[in-house]
C-alpha positions as CSV (number, residue, x, y, z in Angstrom):
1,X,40.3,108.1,43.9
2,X,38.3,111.4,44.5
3,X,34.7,111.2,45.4
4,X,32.1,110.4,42.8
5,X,28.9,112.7,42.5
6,X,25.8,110.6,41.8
7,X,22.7,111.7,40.2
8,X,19.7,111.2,42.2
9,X,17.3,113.0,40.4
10,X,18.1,110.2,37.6
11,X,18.1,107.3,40.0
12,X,15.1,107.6,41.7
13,X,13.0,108.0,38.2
14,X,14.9,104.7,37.7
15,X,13.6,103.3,40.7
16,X,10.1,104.6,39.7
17,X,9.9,103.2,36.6
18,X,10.8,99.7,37.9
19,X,8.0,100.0,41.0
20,X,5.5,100.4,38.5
21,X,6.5,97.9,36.5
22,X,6.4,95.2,39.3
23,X,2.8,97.2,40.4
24,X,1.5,96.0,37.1
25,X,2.6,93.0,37.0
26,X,1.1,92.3,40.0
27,X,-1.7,93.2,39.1
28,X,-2.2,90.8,36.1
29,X,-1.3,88.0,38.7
30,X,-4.6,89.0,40.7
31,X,-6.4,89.4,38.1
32,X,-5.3,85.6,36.6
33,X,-6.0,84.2,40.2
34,X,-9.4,86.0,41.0
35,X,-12.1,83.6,40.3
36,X,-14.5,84.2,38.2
37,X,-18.4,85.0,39.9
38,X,-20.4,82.4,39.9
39,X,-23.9,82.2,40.6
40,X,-24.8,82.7,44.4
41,X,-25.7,79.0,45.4
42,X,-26.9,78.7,48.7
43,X,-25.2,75.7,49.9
44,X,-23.5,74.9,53.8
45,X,-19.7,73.9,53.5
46,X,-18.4,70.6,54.4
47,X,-16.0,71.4,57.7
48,X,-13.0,69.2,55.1
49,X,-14.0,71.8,52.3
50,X,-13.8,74.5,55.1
51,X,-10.7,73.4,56.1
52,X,-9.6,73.1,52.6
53,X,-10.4,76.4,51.9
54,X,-8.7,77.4,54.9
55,X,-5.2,75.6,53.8
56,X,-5.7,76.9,50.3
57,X,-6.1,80.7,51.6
58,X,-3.0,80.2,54.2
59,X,-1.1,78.3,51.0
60,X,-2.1,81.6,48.9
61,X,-1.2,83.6,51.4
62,X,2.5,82.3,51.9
63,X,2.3,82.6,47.8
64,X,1.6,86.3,48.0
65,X,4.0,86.8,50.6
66,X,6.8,84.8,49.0
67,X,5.7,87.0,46.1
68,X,5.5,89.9,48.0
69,X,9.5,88.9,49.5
70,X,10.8,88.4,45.6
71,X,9.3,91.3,44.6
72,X,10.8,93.3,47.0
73,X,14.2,91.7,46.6
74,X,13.8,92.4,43.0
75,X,12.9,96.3,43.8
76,X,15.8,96.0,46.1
77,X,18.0,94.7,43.7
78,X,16.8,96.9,40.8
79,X,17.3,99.7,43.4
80,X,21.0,98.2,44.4
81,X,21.7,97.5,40.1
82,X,19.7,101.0,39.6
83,X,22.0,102.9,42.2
84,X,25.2,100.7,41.6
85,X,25.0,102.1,37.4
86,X,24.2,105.6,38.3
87,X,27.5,105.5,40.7
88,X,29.6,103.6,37.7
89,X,28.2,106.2,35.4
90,X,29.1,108.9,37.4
91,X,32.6,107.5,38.3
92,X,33.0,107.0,34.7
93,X,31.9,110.4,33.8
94,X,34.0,111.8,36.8
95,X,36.9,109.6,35.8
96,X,36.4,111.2,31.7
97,X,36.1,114.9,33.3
98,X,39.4,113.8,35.5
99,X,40.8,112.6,32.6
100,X,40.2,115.5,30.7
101,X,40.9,118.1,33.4
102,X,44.1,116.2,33.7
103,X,44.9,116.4,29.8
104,X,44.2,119.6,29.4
105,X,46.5,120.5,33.0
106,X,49.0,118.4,31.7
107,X,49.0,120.1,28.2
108,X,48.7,123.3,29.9
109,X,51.8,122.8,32.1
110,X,53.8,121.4,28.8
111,X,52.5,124.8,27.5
112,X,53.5,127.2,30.8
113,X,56.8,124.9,30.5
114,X,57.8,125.5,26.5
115,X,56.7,128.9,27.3
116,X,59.1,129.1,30.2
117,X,62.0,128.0,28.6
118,X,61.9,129.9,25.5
119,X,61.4,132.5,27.5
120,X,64.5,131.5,29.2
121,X,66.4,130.8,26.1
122,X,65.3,134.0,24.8
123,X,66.3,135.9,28.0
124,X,70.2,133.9,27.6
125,X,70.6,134.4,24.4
126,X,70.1,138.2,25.1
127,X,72.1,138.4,28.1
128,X,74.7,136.5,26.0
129,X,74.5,139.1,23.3
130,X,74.7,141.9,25.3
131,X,77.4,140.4,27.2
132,X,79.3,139.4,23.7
133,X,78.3,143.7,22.8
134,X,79.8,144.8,26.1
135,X,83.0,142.8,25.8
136,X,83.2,143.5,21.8
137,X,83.0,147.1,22.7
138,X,85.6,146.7,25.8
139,X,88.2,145.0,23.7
140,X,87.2,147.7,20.9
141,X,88.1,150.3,23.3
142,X,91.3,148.6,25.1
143,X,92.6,147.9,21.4
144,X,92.2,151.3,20.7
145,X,93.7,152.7,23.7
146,X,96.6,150.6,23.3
147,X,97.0,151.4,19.9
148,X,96.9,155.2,20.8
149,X,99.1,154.9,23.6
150,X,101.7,152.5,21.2
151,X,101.5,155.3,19.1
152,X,102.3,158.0,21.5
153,X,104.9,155.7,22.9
154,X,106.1,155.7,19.4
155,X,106.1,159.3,18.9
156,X,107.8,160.1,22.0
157,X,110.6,157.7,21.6
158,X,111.6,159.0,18.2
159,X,111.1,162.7,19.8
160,X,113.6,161.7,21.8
161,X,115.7,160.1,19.3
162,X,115.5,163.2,17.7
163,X,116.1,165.0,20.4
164,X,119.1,162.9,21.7
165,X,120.6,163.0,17.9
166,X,120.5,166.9,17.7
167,X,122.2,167.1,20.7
168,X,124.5,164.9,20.4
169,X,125.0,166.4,17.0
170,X,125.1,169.6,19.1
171,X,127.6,168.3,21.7
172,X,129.6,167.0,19.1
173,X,129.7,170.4,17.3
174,X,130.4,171.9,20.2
175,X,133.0,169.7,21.3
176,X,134.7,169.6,18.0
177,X,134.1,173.8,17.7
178,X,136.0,173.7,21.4
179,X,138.6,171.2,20.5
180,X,139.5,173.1,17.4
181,X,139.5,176.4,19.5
182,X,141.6,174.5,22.0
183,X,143.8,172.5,19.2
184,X,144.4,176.3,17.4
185,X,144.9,177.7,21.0
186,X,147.7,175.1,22.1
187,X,148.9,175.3,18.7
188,X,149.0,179.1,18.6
189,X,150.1,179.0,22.6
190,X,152.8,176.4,21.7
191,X,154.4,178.5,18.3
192,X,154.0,181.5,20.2
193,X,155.8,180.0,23.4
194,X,158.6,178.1,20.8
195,X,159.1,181.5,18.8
196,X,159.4,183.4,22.6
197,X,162.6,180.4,23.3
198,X,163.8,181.0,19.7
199,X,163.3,184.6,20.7
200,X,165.5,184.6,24.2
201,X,167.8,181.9,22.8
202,X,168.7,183.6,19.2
203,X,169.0,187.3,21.2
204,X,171.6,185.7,24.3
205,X,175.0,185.6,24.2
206,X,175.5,182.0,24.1
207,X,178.4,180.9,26.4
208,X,178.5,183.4,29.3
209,X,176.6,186.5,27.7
210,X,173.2,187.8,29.3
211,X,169.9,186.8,28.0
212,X,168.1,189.8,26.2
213,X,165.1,189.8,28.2
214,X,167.0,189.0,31.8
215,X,170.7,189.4,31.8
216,X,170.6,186.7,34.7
217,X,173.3,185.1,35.3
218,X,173.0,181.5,35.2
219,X,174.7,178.7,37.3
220,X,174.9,175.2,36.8
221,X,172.4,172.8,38.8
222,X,173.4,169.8,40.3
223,X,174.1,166.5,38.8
224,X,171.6,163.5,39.3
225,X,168.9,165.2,40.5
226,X,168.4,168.0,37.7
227,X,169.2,171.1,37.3
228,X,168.3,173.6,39.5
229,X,166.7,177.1,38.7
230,X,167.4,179.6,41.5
231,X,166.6,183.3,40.7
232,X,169.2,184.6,39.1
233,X,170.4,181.6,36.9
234,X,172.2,182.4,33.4
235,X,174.7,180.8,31.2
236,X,174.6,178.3,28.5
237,X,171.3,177.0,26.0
238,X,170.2,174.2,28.1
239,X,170.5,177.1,31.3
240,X,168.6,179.8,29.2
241,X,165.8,176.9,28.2
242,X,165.8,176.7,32.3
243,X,165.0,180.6,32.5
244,X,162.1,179.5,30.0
245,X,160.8,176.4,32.3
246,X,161.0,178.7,35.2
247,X,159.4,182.1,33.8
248,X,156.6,179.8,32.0
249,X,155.6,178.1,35.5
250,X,156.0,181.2,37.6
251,X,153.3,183.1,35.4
252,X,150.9,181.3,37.1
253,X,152.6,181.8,41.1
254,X,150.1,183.4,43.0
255,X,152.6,185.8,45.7
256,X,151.1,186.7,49.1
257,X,153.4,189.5,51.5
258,X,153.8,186.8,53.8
259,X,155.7,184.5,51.5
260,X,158.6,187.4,51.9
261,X,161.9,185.4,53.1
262,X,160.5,181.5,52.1
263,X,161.5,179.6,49.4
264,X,160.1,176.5,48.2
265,X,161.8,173.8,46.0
266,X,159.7,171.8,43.6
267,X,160.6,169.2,41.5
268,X,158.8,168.9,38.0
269,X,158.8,165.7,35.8
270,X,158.3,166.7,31.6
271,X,157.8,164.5,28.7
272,X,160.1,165.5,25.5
273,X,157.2,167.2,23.9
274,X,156.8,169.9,27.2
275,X,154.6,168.0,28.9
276,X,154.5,168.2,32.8
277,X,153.7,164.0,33.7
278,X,154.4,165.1,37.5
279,X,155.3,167.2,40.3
280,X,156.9,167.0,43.9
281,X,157.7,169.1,47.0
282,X,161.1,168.9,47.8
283,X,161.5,171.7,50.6
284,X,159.8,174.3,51.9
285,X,156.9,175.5,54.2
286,X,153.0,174.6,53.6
287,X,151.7,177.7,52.7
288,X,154.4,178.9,49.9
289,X,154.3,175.7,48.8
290,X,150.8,175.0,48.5
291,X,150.7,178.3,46.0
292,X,153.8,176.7,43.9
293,X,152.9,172.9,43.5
294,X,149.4,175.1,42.5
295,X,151.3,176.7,39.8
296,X,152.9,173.7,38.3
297,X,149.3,172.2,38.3
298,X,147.9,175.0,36.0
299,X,150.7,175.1,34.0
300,X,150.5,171.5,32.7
301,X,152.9,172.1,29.7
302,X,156.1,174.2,28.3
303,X,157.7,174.9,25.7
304,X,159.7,171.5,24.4
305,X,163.2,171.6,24.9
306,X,165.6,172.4,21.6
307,X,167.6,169.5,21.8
308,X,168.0,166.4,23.4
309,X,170.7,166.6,25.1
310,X,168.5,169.6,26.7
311,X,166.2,167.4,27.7
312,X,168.2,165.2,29.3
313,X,169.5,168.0,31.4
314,X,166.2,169.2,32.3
315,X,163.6,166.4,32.3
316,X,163.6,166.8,36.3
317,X,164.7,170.0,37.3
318,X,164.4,171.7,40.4
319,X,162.3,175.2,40.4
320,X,162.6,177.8,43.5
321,X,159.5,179.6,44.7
322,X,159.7,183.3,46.1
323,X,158.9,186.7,46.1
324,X,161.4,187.9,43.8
């Protein structure tokens, strides 16, 4: 309990007030026990009356002072009661103000609290929408980049669909252009090279005569392992189809002076329709060789044989390299 403030001011008037009521009181009690005068008789006490009086005055005066003792006890108690109700008053009036000062803390804390917290609230419920603004305006943003960059992705890719199409559509122009070239070419290569046989075969004598555009004469190769075209071959068809074989490969012979007194054998595999399927050395030093089996590579194809018994003949023959 805190301390309790109490009004002296008001509790000595208090105390006033009940010392002059006991005053008067008093008062009336000497004024009841005074005696009234009496006419002055001149008279000599009897020593018993004297000593009556004299028990009577000491009897009156332990009266008065018994008096005097409750009156005082009475002050002091009115003083005691007198101070004792001041301090309850003032405790109660300290206890009201406490009371009060306490309500209206309390109701100011309840206040500084709700105040507090909706400030609080308030301040959350901004954060949360500016948070809820922020991320609404990221995902805004990412949605749009990633539409944009869907979109470019989109464009490109059929850019280079497009671009793949047209040229592949180009390539396959071009490749069908060059195949058509190279069809009419092999076509135009293969009438001209089968009119150039039907040529040197229809303008020979056929059985021993010379061929118009050679007049070589022509010997037989050897059985089993082909024929074989030397230089100066000449004879039947199948031999002039040989000259043909030979003259068409050696186009393509690349001579150096220092081939001059080799000769290299090569043996040549072809399909019926011309085709050469394969090539092998079969004598002959490296470096005239290496120029023939180089021919044969380049040629790839001749002219097909007539017949096929021709063919037979000369599905393997034998070709000789040299300078001649």
């Amino acid at each position: 309990m805190g301390a309790v403030m109490v009004d002296t001011g008001a509790a000595a008037a208090e105390w006033g007030r009940i010392k002059q009521q006991k005053k008067g009181e008093t008062d009336k009690q000497k004024q009841k026990k005074t005696p009234e005068p009496v006419e002055d008789v001149q008279h000599t006490p009897e020593p018993k009356q004297v000593e009556e009086q004299v028990d009577v005055q000491k009897q009156q005066e332990i009266e008065k002072q018994k008096q005097l003792e409750q009156q005082k006890q009475k002050e002091q108690q009115a003083r005691q009661e007198a101070a004792e109700k001041a301090q309850a008053e003032a405790e109660a009036k300290a206890k009201k103000a406490a009371e009060a000062a306490k309500l209206k803390a309390d109701a100011e804390a309840k206040r500084l609290a709700a105040a507090a917290k909706q400030a609080e609230e308030e301040a959350k419920a901004k954060a949360e929408a500016e948070a809820k603004a922020k991320a609404d305006a990221k995902a805004k943003e990412a949605k749009a980049k990633s539409e944009a960059e869907a979109k470019a992705k989109a464009e490109a890719e059929a850019k280079a669909k497009a671009d793949a199409k047209a040229k592949a559509d180009a390539e396959a122009k071009a490749k069908a252009e060059a195949k058509a070239k190279a069809d009419a070419k092999a076509k135009a290569d293969a009438k001209a090279k089968q009119s150039a046989l039907d040529d040197f075969l229809n303008g020979g004598d056929v059985g021993g005569g010379s061929a118009s555009s050679g007049g070589n004469a022509n010997k037989a190769g050897s059985q089993g392992s082909g024929a074989s075209l030397g230089a100066g071959d000449g004879g039947k068809v199948g031999d002039q189809y040989g000259a043909v074989i030979k003259r068409e490969i050696k186009r393509r012979f690349l001579k150096d002076p220092s081939f001059a007194g080799k000769i290299c054998s090569v043996r040549i595999q072809l399909a019926r329709d011309g085709t050469i399927t394969g090539y092998e050395r079969v004598s002959g030093p490296d470096d005239i060789c290496t120029a023939a089996l180089s021919a044969v590579a380049r040629t790839k194809k001749v002219p097909a044989p007539p017949s096929d018994d021709v063919y037979n003949k000369y599905k393997n023959p034998i070709i000789d390299f040299d300078l001649k």
